[in-house]
TIMI-209816 format. One record per residue: x, y, z of N, C-alpha, C in turn. Coordinates in steps of 0.02 Angstrom, whole numbers, plus 50000, padded with zeros to 5 digits. Layout:
N
XYZXYZXYZ/...
! end
This chain:
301
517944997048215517674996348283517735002848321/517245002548366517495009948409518115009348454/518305018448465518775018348491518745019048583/518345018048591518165019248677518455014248725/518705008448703519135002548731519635000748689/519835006048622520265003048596520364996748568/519754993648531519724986148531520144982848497/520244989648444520734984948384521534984448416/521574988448470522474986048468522374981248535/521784978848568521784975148630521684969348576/521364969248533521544962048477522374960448456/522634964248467523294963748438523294957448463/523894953048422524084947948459524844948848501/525084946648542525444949248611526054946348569/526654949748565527454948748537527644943348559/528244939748523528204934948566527994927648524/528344921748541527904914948531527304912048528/526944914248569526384914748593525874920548581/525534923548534525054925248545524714927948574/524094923248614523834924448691524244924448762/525004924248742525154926048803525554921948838/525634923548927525584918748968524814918249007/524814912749034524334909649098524444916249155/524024918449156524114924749223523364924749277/523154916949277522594916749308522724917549401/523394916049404523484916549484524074921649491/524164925649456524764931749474524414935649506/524684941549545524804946449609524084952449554/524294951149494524074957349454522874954749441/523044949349449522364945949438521974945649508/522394943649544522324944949623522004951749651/522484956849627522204964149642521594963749597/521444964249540520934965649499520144962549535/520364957149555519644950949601519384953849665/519944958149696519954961149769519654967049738/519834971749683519384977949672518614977949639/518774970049626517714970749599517294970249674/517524966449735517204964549787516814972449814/516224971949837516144977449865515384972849928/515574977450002515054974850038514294974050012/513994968050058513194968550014512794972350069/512324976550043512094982450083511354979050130/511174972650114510744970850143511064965250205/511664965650215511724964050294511974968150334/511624964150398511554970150467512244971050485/512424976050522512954977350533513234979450608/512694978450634512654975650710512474983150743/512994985650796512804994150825513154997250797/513814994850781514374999250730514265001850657/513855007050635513895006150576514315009050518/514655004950473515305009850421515215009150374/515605013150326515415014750254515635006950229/515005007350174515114999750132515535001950087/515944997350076516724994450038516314995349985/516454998549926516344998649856516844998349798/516674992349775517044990949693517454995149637/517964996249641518595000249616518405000449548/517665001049516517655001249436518305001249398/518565009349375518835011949345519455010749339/519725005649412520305000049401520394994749366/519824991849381519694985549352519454984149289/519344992449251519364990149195520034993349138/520344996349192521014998549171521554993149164/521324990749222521984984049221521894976949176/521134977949175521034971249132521394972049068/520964979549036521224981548948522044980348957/522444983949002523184981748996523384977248995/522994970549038523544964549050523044962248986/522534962248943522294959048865522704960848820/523044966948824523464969548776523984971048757/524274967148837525204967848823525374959248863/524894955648903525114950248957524674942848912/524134944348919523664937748899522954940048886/522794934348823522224935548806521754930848833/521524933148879521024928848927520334933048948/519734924248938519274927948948519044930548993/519164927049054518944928549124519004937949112/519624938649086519724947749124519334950449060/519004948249001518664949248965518164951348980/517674945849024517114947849046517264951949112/517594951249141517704956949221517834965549158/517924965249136518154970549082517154973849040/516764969949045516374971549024515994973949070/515874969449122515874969649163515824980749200/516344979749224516594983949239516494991549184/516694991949116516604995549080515804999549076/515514992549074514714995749084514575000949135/514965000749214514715003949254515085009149252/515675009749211516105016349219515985021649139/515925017249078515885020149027515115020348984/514675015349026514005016449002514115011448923/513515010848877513355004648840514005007448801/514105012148748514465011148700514925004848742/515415007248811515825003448802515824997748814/515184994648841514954989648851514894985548796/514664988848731514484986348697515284984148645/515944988048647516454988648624516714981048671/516664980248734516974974048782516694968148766/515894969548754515794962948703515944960648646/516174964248605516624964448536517124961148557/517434962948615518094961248609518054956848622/517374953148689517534945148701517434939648631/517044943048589516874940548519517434938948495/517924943248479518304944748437519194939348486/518804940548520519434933748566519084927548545/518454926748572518204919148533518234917048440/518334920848424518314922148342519234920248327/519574925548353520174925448323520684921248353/520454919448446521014916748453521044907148493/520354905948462520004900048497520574894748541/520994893748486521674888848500521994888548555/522184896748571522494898148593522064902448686/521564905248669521274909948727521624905848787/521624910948831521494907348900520994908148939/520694902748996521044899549000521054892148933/521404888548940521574882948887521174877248921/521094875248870520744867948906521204863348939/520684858448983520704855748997520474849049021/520594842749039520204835849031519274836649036/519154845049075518484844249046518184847649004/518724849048931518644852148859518584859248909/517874863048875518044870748881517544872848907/517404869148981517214872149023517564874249058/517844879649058518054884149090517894889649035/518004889648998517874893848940517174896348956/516664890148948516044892048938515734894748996/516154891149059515794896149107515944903349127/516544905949097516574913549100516094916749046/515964914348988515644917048960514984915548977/514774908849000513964909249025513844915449105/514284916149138514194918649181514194927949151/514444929549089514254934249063513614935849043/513474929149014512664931248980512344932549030/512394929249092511804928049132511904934549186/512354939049172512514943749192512194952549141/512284951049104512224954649051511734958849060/510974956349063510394960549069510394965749111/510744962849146510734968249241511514973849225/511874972649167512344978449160511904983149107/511554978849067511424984249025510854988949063/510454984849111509984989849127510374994249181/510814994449212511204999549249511765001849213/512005003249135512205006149116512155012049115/512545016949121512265025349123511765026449059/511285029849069510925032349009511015038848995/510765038148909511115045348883510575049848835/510545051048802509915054348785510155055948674/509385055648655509375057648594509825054848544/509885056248488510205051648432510985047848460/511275050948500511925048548540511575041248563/511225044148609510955035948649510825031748613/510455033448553510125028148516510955023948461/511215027848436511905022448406512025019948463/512235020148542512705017448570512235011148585/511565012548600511095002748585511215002148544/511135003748487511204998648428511794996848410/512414999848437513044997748444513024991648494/512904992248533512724985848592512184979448589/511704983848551511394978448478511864972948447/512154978448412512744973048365513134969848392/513544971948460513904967548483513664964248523/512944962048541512924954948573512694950148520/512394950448459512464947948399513094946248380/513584948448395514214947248370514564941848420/514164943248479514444939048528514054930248541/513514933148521512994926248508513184921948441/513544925848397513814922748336514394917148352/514864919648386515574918748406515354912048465/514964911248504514804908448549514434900648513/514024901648464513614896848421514264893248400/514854896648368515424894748335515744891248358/515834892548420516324889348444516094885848516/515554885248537515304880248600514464878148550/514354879948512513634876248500513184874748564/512974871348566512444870048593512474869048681/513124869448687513364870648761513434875348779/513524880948730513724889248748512914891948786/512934896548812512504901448843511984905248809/511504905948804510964911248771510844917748797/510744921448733510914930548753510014930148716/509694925648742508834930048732508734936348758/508754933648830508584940348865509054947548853/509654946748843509924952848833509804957048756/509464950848717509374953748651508604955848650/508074953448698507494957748719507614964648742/508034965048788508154969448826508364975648785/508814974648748508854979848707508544981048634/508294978248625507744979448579507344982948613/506854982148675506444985748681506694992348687/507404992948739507644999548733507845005248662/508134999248611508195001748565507325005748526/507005003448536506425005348512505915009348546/506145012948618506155018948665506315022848621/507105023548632507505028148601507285030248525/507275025648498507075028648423506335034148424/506085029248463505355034048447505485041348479/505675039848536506075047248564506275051348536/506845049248478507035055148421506445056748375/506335052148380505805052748308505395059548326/505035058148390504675060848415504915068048451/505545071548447505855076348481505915077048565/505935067648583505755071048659506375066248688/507135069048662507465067548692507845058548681/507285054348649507615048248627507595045148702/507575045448743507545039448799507015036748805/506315037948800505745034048812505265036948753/504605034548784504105038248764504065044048781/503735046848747503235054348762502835053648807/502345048248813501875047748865502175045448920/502875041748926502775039349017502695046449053/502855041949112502595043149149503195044549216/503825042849185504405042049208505075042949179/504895048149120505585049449084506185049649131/506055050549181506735051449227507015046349249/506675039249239506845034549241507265030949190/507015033549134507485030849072508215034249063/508025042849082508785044949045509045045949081/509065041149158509585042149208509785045149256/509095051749255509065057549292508865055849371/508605050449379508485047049443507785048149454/507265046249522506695049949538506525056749526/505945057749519505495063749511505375065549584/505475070549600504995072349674504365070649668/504015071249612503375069649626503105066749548/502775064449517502385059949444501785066949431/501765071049388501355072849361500615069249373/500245071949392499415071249430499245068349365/499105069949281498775066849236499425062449198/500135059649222500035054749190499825048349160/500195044649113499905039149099500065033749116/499985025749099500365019849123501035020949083/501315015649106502135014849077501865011549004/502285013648962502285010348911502475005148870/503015000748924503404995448894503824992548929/503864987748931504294984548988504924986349003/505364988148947505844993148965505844999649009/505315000948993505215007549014505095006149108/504805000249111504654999049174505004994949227/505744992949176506184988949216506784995949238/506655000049188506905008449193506705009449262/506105010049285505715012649325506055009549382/506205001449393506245001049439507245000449455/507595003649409508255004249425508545012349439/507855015149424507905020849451507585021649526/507235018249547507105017749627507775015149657/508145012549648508745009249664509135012549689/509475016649595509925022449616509525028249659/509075030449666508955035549708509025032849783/508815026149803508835024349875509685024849899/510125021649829510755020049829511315028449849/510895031149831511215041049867510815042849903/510235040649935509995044949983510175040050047/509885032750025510165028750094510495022550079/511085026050076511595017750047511635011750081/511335010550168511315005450190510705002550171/509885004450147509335001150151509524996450086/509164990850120509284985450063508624985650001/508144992249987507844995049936508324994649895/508684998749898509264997749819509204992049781/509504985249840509854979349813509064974749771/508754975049808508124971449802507904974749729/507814980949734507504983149655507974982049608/508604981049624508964980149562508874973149546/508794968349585508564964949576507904960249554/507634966949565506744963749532506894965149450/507414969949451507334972749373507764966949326/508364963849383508754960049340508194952649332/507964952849373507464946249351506894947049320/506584952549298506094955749255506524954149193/507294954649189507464955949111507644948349101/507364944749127507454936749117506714931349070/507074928649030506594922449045506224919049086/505794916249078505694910949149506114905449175/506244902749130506744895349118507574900249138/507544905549135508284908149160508454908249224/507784912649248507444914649304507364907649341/507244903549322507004898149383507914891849389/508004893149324508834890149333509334893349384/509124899949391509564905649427509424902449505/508614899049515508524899349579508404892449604/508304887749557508344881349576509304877549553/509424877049602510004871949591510144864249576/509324862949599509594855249588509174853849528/509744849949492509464848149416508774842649418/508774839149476508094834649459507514839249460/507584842649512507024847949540506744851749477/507284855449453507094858849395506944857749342/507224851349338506944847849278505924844649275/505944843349361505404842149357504814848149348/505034853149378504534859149380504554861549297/505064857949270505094862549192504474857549166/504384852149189504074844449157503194848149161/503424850349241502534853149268502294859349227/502594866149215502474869849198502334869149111/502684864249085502704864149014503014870548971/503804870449029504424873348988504904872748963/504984876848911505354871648844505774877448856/506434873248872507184877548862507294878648792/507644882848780507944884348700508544878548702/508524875148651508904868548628508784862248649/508154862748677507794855348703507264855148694/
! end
C-alpha cells in the first residue's frame, strides 16, 4: 500500500485486549476534531459587520484522526473525516490511500470496528460510510490536481481504492450499503483525461483540445480562453471547468456565494439522477412517487 497515510501501520491492530480499541465517540479528542472540520458558510449575509469566515483546520483533522486510528480506536466515523480531510490537504493519492484504509477497517476488523452495533444492527456503520459515498464525488473533484504520468497513477490509485472500498461495503452491508457509481464515473472519466494527456505530451490533465486546461491541472482561471478554441471535451473536463470558477472566486472574493454554488453545480453534475433527487427530496413517499413518474430505476430495485 502507499506510504502517504501510512496505511499499513494505521491497520495495525491497537495493543491490548481489544483490537479496535476503546469507544472514543464522545471524548475531548473527537470533540476538538468535529469543531476543526466546521467552517462558516460563505453564502450568508453578515449584516454591516463584515469578518473573516472561520475556515476548517484540514491538516489537523487529518492528523488527529490517523493518530487516534492508530494508537486509540479503530473507528469509522474518523475514517471517513480522515478522507475526508486528506483529500483537501494531500490531494487523490491520499485520498485514495484513506479509502483503503476505510476498506481495510471494513475487511479486517468487521466484529470489532467502531462504532459497534447496536439494536438497530449497523446503522450507524452504514451511515458513516453512506455519508462518504455521497460525499466522495465533490472530494475527488476538489482534490488538488497534478499533472502528467504522476497524476495519472495517483487516479488510478484512487481507481483502485474505491473498488476496494465498493468490494468491502458489498461484503459486509449488501444491499443496504451505499453505491460508489458516481465516484467510479467520475474517475474514470478523469482517468481517461489524464492518460490521453500523456499519451499525447500535453501534460496528462486533459485534452489537447480544451479549451480550459487550467481548469483541469488546478492552475485556476485563464485571464482570458484563447479566441479559436474548442468545446469542452468531456464531462470531466467540464465539471473541471466549473470547480475552477469556484476556486478562483474563493481567492479573489471569499464572501460571494459564486464559489459555494459552483461547487456545487459540479458536485451535483458528478451525480446520478436518483442520487441527485434523493439528496433533495426527503420524504420517502414523494420520492418514491416522482421515481414511479419519471421511470427511475434505483440500482438494487
Amino acid at each position: 500500500m502507499s506510504k502517504v497515510l501510512g496505511i499499513d501501520e494505521l491497520l495495525q491492530p491497537i495493543p491490548g485486549d481489544h483490537p479496535c480499541g476503546e469507544d472514543i465517540a464522545f471524548s475531548p479528542e473527537v470533540d476538538a476534531i468535529a469543531r476543526a472540520r466546521e467552517a462558516d458558510d460563505p453564502t450568508l449575509a453578515q449584516g454591516d459587520w463584515e469578518t473573516s469566515l472561520r475556515e476548517a483546520d484540514w491538516p489537523f483533522v487529518a492528523r488527529e484522526c490517523a493518530q487516534l486510528i492508530g494508537a486509540r480506536s479503530k473507528d469509522l466515523r474518523l475514517a471517513v473525516w480522515l478522507a475526508e480531510a486528506a483529500a483537501r490537504t494531500n490531494g487523490m493519492r491520499a485520498l485514495g490511500d484513506a479509502l483503503l484504509l476505510a476498506a481495510g477497517l471494513c475487511t479486517r476488523y468487521w466484529d470489532g470496528v467502531h462504532p459497534l452495533p447496536d439494536e438497530g444492527g449497523y446503522e450507524q456503520r452504514a451511515g458513516n460510510i453512506g455519508w462518504l459515498a455521497a460525499r466522495l464525488p465533490q472530494l475527488i473533484g476538489e482534490s488538488p490536481r497534478g499533472e502528467g504520468q504522476g497524476w495519472l497513477d495517483d487516479l488510478r490509485h484512487a481507481q483502485h481504492a474505491v473498488l476496494e472500498l465498493e468490494k468491502a461495503i458489498d461484503e459486509r452491508l449488501g444491499a443496504d450499503g451505499p453505491g460508489l457509481t458516481a465516484s467510479k464515473a467520475l474517475l474514470r472519466d478523469l482517468v481517461s483525461d489524464a492518460a490521453r494527456g500523456v499519451d499525447t505530451g500535453e501534460g496528462g490533465t486533459g485534452s489537447p483540445d480544451s479549451s480550459f486546461t487550467g481548469a483541469v491541472n488546478g492552475s485556476g482561471l485563464r485571464p482570458e480562453l484563447p479566441g479559436g478554441a474548442g468545446p469542452l471535451q468531456s464531462r470531466a473536463q467540464a465539471l473541471a471547468q466549473l470547480r475552477a470558477v469556484a476556486d478562483f472566486f474563493r481567492r479573489t472574493e471569499p464572501h460571494s456565494p459564486v464559489a459555494y454554488l459552483a461547487d456545487k453545480a459540479a458536485e451535483w453534475g458528478a451525480q446520478p439522477l436518483h442520487v441527485w433527487l434523493r439528496g433533495v427530496i426527503k420524504d420517502d413517499a414523494a420520492y418514491a412517487h416522482l421515481e414511479e413518474m419519471l421511470g427511475i430505476r434505483t440500482p438494487g430495485h
